[in-house]
C-alpha positions in Angstrom: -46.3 -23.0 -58.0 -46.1 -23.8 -54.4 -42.5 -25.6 -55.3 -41.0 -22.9 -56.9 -42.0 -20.2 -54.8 -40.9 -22.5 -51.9 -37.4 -23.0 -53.5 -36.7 -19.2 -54.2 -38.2 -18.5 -50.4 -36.7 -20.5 -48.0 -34.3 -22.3 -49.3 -32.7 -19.6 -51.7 -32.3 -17.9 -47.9 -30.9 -20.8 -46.5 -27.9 -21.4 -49.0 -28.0 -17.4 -49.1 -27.7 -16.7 -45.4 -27.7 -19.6 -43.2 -25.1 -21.8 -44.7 -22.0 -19.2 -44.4 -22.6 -18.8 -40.7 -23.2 -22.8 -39.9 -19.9 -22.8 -41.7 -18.2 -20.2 -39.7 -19.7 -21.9 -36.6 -18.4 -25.0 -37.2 -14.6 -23.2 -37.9 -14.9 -21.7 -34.9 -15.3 -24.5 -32.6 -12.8 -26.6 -34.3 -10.3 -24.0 -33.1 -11.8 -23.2 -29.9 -11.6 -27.1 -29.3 -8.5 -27.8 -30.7 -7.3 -24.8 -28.3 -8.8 -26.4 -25.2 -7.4 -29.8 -25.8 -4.0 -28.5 -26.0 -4.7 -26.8 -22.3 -6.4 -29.6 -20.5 -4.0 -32.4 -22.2 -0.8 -29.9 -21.3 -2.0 -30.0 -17.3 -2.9 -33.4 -17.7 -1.7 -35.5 -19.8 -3.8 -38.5 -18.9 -6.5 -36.6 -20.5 -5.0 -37.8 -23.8 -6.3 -41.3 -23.1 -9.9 -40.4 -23.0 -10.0 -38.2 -26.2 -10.2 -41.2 -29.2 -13.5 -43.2 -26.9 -14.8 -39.6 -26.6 -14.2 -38.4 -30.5 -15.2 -41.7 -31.9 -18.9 -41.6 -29.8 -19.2 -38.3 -30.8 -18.7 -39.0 -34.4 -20.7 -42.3 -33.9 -23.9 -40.3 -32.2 -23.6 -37.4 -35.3 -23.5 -39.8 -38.0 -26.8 -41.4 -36.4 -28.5 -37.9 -36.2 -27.7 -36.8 -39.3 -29.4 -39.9 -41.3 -32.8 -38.8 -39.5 -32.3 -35.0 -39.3 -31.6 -35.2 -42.8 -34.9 -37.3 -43.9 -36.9 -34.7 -41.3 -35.3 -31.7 -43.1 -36.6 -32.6 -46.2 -40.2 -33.4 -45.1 -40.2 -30.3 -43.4 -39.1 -28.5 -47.1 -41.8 -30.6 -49.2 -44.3 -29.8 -46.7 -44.4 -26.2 -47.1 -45.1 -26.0 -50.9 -48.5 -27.6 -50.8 -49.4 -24.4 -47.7 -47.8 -21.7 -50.1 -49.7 -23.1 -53.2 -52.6 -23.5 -51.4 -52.5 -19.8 -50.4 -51.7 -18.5 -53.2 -55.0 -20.2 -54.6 -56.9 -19.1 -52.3 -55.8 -15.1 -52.6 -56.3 -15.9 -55.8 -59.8 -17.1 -56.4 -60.9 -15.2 -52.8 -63.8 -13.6 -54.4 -65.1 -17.1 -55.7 -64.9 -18.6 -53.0 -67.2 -16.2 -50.9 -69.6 -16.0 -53.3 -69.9 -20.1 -53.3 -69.8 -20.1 -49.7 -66.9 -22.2 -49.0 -64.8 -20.2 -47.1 -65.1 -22.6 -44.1 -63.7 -25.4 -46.1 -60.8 -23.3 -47.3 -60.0 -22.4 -44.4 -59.8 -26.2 -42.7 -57.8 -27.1 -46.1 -55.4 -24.0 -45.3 -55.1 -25.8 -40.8 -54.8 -29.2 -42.1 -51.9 -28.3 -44.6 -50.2 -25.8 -42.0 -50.8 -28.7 -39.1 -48.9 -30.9 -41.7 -46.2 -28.0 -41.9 -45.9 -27.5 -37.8 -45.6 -31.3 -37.5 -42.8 -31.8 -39.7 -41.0 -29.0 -38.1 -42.1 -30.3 -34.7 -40.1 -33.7 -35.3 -37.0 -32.0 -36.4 -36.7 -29.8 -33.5 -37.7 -32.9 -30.9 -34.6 -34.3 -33.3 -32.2 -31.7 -32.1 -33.5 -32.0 -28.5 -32.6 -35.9 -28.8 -29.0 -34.8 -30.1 -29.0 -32.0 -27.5 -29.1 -34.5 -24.4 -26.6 -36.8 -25.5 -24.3 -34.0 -26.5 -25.0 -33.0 -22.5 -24.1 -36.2 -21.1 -21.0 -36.8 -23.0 -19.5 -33.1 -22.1 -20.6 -34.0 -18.4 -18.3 -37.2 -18.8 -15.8 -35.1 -20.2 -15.7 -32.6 -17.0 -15.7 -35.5 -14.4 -12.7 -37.1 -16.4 -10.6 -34.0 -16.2 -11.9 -34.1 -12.3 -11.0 -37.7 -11.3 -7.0 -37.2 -13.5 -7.1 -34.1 -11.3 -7.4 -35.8 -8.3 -5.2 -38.9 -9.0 -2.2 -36.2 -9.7 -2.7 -33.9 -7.4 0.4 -34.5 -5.9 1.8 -32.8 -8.6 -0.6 -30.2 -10.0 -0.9 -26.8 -8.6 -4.4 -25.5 -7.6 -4.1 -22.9 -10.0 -3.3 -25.7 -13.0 -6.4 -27.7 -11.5 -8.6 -25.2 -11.5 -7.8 -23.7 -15.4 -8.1 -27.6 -16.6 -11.9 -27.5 -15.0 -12.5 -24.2 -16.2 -11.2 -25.1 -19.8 -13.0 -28.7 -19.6 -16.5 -27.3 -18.4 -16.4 -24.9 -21.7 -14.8 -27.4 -24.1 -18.8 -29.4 -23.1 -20.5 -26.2 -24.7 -17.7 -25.9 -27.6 -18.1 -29.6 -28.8 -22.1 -29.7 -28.7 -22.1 -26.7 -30.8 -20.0 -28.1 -33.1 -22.1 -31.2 -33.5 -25.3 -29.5 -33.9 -23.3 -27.0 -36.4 -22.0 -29.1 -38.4 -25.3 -31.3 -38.2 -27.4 -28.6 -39.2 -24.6 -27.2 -41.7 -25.7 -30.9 -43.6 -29.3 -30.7 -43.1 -28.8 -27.1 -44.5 -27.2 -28.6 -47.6 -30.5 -30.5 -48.6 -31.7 -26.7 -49.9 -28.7 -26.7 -52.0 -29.9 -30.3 -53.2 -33.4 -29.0 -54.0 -32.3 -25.9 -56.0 -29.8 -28.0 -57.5 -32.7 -30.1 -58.7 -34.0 -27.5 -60.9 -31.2 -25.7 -61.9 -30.5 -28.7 -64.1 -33.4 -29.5 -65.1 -33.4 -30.6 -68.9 -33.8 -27.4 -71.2 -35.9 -27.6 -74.1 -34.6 -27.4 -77.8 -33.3 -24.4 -79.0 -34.7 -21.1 -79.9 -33.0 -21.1 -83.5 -31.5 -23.4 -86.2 -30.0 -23.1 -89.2 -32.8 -24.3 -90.9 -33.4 -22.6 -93.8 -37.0 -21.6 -94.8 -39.1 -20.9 -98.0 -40.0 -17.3 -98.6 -42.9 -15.9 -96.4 -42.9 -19.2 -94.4 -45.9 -20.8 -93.9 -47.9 -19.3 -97.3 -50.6 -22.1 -97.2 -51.2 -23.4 -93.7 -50.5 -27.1 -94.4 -51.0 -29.0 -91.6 -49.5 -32.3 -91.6 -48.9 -35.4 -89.0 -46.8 -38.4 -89.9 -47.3 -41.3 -87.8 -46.9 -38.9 -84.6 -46.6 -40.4 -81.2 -45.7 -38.3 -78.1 -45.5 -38.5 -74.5 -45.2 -35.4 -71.8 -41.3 -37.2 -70.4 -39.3 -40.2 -70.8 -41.0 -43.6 -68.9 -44.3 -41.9 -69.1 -46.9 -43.9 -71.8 -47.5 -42.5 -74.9 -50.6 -39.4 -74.7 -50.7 -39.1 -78.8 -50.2 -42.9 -80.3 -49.4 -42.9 -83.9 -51.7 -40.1 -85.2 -52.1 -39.3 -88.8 -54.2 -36.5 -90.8 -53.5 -33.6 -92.7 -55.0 -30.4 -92.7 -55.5 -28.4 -95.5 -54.5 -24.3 -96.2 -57.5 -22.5 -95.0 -59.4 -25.5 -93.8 -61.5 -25.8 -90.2 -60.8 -28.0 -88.1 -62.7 -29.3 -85.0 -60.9 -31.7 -82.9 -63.1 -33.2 -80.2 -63.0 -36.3 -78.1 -64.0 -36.9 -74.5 -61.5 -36.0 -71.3 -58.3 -37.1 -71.9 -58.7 -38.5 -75.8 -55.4 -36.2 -76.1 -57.0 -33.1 -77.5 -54.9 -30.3 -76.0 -51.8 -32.6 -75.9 -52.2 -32.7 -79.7 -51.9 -28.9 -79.5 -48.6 -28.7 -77.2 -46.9 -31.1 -79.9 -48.0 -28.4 -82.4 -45.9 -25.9 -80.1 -43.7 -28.3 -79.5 -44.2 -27.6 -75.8 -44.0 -32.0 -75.9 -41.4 -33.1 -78.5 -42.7 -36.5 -80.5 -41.0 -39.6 -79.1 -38.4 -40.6 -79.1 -36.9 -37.4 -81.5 -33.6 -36.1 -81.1 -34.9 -33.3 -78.6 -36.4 -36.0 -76.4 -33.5 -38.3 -76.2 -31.2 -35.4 -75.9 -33.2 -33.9 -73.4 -32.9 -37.2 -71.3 -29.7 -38.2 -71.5 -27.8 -35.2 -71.7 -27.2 -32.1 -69.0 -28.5 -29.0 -70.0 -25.0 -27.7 -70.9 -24.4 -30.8 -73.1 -27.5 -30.0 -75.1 -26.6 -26.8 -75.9 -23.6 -27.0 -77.4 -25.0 -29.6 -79.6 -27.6 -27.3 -81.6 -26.9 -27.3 -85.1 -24.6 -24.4 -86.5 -25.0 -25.4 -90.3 -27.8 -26.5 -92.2 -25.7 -29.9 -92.9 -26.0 -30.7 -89.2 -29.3 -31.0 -89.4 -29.8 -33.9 -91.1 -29.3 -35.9 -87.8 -31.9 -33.8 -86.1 -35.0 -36.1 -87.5 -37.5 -37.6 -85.7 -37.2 -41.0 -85.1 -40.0 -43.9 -84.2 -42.6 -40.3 -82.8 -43.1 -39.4 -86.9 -43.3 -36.0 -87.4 -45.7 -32.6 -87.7 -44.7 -30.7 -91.2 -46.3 -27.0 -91.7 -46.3 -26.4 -95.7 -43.8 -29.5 -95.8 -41.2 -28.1 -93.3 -40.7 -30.6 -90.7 -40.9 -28.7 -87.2 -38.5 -30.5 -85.6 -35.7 -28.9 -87.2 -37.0 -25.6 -86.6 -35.9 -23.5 -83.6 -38.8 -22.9 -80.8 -38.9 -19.5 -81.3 -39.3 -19.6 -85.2 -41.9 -21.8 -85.3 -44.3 -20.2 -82.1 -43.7 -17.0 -83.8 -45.4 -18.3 -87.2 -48.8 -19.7 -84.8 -51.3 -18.2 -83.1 -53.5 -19.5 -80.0 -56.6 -18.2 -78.0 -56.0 -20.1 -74.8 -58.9 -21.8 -72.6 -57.5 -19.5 -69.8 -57.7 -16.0 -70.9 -53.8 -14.6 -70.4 -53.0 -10.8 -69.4 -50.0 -9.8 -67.9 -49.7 -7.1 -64.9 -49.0 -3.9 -67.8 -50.8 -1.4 -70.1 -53.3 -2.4 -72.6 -50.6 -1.7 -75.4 -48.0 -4.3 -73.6 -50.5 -7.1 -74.0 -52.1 -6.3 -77.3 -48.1 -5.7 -78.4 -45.5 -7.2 -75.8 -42.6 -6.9 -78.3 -43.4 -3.1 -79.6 -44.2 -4.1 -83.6 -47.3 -2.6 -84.1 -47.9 1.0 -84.4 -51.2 2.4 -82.2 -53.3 2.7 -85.2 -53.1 -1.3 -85.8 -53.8 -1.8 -82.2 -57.0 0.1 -82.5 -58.2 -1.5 -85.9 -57.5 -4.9 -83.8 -60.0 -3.8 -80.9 -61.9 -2.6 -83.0 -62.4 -6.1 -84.9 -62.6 -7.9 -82.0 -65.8 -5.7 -80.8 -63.5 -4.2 -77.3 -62.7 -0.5 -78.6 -65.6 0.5 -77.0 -64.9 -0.6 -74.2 -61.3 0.3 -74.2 -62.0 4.1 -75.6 -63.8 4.5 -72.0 -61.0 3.4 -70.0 -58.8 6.0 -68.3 -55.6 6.4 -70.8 -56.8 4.3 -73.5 -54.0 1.8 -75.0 -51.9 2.9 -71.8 -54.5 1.6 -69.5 -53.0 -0.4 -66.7 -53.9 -4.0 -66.8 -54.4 -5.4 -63.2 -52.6 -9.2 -62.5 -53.7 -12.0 -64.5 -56.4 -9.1 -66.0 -58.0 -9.2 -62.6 -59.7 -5.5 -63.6 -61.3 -7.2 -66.7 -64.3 -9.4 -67.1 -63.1 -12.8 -68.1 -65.6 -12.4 -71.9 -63.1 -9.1 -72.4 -59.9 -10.9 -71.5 -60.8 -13.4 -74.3 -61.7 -10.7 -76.3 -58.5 -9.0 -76.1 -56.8 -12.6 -76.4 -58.9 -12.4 -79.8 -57.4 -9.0 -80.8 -53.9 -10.2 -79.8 -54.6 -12.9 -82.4 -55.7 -10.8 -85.0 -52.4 -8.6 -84.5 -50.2 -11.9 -85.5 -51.4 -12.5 -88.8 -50.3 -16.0 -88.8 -51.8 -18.8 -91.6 -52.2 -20.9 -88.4 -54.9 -20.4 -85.2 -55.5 -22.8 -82.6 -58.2 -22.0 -80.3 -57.9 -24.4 -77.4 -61.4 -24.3 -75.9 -61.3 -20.5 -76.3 -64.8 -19.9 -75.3 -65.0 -22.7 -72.8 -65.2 -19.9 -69.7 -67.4 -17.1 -71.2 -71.1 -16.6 -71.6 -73.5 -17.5 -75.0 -73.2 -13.9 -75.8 -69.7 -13.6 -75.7 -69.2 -17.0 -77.2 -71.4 -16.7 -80.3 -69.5 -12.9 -80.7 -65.9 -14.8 -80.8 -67.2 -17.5 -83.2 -68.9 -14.9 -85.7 -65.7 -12.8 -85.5 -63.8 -16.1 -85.8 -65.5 -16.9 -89.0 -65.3 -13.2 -90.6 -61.2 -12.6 -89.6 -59.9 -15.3 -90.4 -61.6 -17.1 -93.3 -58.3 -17.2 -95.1 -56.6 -18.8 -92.3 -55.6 -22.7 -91.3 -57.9 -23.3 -87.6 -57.9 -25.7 -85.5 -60.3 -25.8 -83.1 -60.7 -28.2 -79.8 -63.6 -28.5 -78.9 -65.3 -27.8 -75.4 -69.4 -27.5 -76.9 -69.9 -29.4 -79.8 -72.1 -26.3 -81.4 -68.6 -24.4 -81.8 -67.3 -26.8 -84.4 -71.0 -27.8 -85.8 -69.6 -25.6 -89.3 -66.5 -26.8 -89.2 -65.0 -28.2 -92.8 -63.7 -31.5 -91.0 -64.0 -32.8 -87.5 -61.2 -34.6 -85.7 -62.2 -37.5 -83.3 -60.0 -38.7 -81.0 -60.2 -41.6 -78.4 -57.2 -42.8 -76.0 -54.7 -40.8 -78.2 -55.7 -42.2 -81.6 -57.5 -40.7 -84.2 -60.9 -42.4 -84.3 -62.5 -40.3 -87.4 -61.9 -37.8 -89.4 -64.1 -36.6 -92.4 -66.8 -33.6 -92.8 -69.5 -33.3 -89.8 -72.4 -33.9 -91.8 -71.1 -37.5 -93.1 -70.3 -38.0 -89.2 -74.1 -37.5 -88.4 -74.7 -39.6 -91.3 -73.7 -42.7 -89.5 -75.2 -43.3 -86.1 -72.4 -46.0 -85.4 -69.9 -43.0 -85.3 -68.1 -41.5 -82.2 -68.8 -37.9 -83.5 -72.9 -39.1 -83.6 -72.6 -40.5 -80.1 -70.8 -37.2 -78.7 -73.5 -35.3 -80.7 -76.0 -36.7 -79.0 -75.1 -36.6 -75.6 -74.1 -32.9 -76.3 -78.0 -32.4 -77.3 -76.9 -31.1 -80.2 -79.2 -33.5 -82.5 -82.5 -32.7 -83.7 -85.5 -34.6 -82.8 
């Protein structure tokens, strides 16, 4: 966060508004300097003779700047994202952090990161006071050589010619340090550009439609299947999912559980393809092409897909359909998720229940009223047209999940994933998800990950995981069954064993 709001801050302004006028700057004293040459070399000529030494240790001295000013610039850039996303945590999670008493240590974190932040921009301005010197001394060396040709001709110069040559001499000293430091800070300036650059062509994921052609009512069962899947989050990275295999059948429960970092909720992004499998075409296209590139090469006809499958990563099917040759947006809008985090948008009650305007009101309320919030809703000023705070800030975070819940309900998709849905609520609100769970969707493919064991105790099937691999898979109760098993071990730790 703190990158990105750094990028469109500061250095959107600099390429914006800075860079033009360095630019113009640096025009100007080309021609101003070119001008005064002319003057000074016209009254003396000997002048001539000095300009390449004084032009080539001016270039020599800018060139040696810039590789430092340059390197200083872009600490002083990185430094500044870790003090906005630092801030912007801190605004965010203000009332949390009184109520835990640690607003003294939030607020040395918030010095030491803006100490960091002074410092770097500290060095870069002690950089232009090292350029600013040496800029000072050559100029002077320029006015005492106009002096001394003065003085050795000055049986043939005129007072007056003398005395413009000085004049023109002492300002050329001003003119040619502010070109340096111009055109200096015109190329530190140009490290922005670099930066925005940077994510500007950043690799685009695969895209929104295909010409894949689907079944009737796509998915009707809820088959969940992986092949052999493997997947890592970017190219050079090691592999998060290794060659995982298990299918999941229409209507089934699923609880997939595994201690921190087995690959639990990266087994769910591969499900939204938010990670594509490895090596696929979208990953190697995604690495070795520019965003532009990868565009133009989606399919356009169904017979272009054939070189679109997955490679050594396997493959995830949904009632036999490979996803991978399914656009992003068909596939997401065929699944549901209630997220660990809670997600409401800054809106009306109706925009987050509804974002894309599909449902009429009286489907909205049936939702609400499903998912135990139309209460609660009813009371609020306006109803449906309620206006939803940032991030849900005016809700409790048991009702964000519950609206989360309703939003589900609204979709009507064969497939749910609840990733830790109940992980931040309270028993109450936990056990009233789960019942509501079990009741609304009974006909529906779920796949739960687990964050308390209890949640996926009645689950048809349980899905271990350990290091990315699937460890076991069959029905909790033969799990318990053997106390060799990882599920037993996890059981147990979780207290979730009878004596």
């Amino acid at each position: 966060m703190g990158r990105i709001i750094n990028r469109f801050s500061s250095d959107v302004e600099s390429v914006d508004e800075v860079i033009i006028w360095n630019f113009i700057d640096v025009v100007y004293c080309l021609v101003a300097i070119g001008g005064t040459l002319v003057v000074i070399s016209t009254s003396t000529p000997l002048f001539l003779v000095a300009v390449p030494p004084l032009v080539l240790a001016y270039l020599y001295i800018q060139s040696y700047f810039i590789k430092s000013s340059q390197a200083l610039k872009r600490f002083m850039s990185v430094s500044k994202s870790p003090l906005y996303q630092h801030f912007s945590e801190t605004i965010a999670g203000v009332s949390t952090i009184r109520a835990m008493g640690a607003t003294p240590r939030f607020i040395f974190m918030n010095g030491a990161k803006a100490d960091l932040s002074a410092e770097t921009t500290l060095a870069f301005g002690i950089g232009n006071r090292w350029l600013k010197v040496r800029l000072e001394f050559l100029g002077a060396l320029i006015v005492l050589g106009a002096a001394l040709l003065a003085v050795l001709d000055q049986g043939r110069l005129s007072a007056s010619v003398v005395g413009l040559s000085l004049t023109y001499a002492m300002n050329i000293t001003g003119d040619i340090t502010w070109l340096v430091r111009s055109f200096s800070e015109l190329q530190n300036q140009l490290v922005c550009v670099e930066r925005i650059e940077e994510y500007a062509e950043l690799r685009t994921e695969a895209p929104l439609e295909t010409a894949a052609r689907l079944p009737v009512s796509w998915p009707s069962e809820g088959r969940v299947e992986f092949k052999n899947y493997s997947s890592r989050y970017r190219e050079g990275l090691d592999l998060v999912i290794k060659n995982v295999s298990f299918q999941v059948k229409p209507a089934e429960k699923v609880g997939i559980v595994g201690r921190t970092g087995a690959g639990k909720s990266s087994l769910t992004l591969a499900l939204f393809r938010m990670i594509e499998a490895a090596d696929s075409y979208w990953a190697r296209a995604a690495a070795t092409d520019s965003s532009q590139s990868l565009s133009s090469s989606w399919p356009r006809q169904e017979s272009d897909l054939a070189g679109f499958e997955t490679y050594q990563g396997g493959s995830i099917e949904i009632d036999g359909v490979d996803i991978a040759t399914l656009g992003l947006k068909t596939l997401r809008e065929h699944l549901s998720i209630i997220p660990q985090d809670p997600t409401l948008f800054a809106g009306t009650v109706r925009e987050n229940l509804d974002p894309f305007g599909q449902r009429e009101d009286a489907e909205l309320w049936t939702a609400l009223e499903r998912a135990h919030l139309k209460d609660h809703i009813v009371s609020l000023a306006g109803g449906l047209s309620f206006e939803v705070a940032q991030n849900g800030e005016n809700f409790s975070v048991g009702q964000r999940s519950l609206i989360c819940l309703a939003r589900a309900l609204l979709r009507k998709t064969k497939i749910l994933i609840l990733d830790e849905a109940t992980a931040a609520v309270d028993m109450e609100t936990d056990e009233l998800i789960q019942r509501t769970i079990r009741k609304e969707f009974k006909d529906r493919t779920i796949l739960t990950i687990a964050h308390r064991i209890k949640t996926v105790m009645d689950s048809d099937k349980i899905l271990v995981l350990e290091k990315g691999c699937v460890e076991e898979y069959e029905a909790p109760s033969d799990l318990l069954k053997r106390k060799g098993s990882l599920f037993y071990k996890l059981a147990e730790q979780a207290g979730e064993l009878k004596a």
